[in-house]
C-alpha positions in Angstrom: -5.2 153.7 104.9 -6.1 155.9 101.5 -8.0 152.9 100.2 -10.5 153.0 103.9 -10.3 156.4 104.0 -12.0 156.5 100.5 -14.2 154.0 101.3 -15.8 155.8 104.3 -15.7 159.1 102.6 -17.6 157.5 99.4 -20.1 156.0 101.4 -21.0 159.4 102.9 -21.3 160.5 99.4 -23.2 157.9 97.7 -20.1 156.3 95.8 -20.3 153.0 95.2 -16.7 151.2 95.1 -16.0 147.7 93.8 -12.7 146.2 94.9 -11.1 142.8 93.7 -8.2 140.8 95.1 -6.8 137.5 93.4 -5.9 135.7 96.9 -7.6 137.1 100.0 -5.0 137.4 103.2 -6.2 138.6 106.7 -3.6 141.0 105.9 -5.4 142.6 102.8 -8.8 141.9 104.5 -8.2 143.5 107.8 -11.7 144.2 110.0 -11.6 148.4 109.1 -12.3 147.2 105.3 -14.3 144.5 106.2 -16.6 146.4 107.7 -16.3 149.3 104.6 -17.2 146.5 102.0 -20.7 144.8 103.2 -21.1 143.1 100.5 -18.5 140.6 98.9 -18.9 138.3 95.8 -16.6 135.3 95.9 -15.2 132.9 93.3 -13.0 130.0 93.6 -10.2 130.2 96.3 -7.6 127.4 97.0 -8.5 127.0 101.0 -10.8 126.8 103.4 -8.6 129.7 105.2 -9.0 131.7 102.1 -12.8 131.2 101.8 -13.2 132.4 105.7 -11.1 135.5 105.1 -12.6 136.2 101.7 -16.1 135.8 103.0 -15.4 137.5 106.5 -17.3 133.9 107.8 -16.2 129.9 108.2 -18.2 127.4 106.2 -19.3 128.6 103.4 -17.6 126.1 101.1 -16.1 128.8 98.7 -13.2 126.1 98.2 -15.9 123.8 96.7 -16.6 126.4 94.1 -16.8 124.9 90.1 -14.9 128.2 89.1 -16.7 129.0 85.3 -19.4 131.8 87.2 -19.8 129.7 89.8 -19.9 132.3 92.7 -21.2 133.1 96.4 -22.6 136.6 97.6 -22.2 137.1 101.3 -24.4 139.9 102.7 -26.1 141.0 105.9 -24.9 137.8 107.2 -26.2 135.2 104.4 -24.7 133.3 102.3 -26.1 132.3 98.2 -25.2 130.6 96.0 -25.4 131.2 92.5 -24.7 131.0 88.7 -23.1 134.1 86.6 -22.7 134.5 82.9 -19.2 132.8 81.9 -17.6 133.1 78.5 -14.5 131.7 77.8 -11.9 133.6 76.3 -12.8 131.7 72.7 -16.2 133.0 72.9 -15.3 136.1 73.7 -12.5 136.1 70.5 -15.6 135.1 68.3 -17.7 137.8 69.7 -14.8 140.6 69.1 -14.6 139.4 65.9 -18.1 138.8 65.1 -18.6 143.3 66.3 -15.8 144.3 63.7 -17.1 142.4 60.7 -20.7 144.1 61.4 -19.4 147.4 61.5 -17.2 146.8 58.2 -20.7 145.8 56.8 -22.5 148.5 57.7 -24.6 147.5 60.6 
């Protein structure tokens, strides 16, 4: 109830709230916070069931998803496709690494 409440109240007030969930229920995803998050982004789920309660809609294949960025966006009642930037958690070690060694050097 807090977390709709919020929602509404945010809205009204121009706040823009992101929520994530690591296995969508009908439970979590009741119609009230549906209907409070118009927009949902959607990764790899293990079942059709969960791709229909994560994306509001049946059929949008979110069980067929590569994982790796692979990811759908469900608004207004459409569904895309599409590719985000991945990094594994290597990449991202080099990169943390590669940010402290430039500051030790002076840049």
């Amino acid at each position: 109830q807090s977390l709709v409440r919020l929602l509404q109240r945010g809205r009204e007030a121009g706040i823009h709230i992101i929520a994530a969930t690591q296995k969508p229920s009908s439970q979590a995803m009741s119609s009230v916070m549906k209907s409070n998050f118009p927009t949902r982004l959607i990764g790899k789920v293990a079942s059709a069931d969960d791709a229909r309660v994560a994306a509001g809609i049946g059929g949008t294949g979110a069980e067929k998803l590569g994982g790796h960025g692979d990811f759908l966006l469900v608004a207004e009642g459409q569904t895309i496709r599409f590719q985000a930037a991945w990094a594994s958690v290597d990449d991202l070690r080099q990169m943390a690494a590669g940010c402290g060694t430039a500051r030790r050097n002076g840049a």
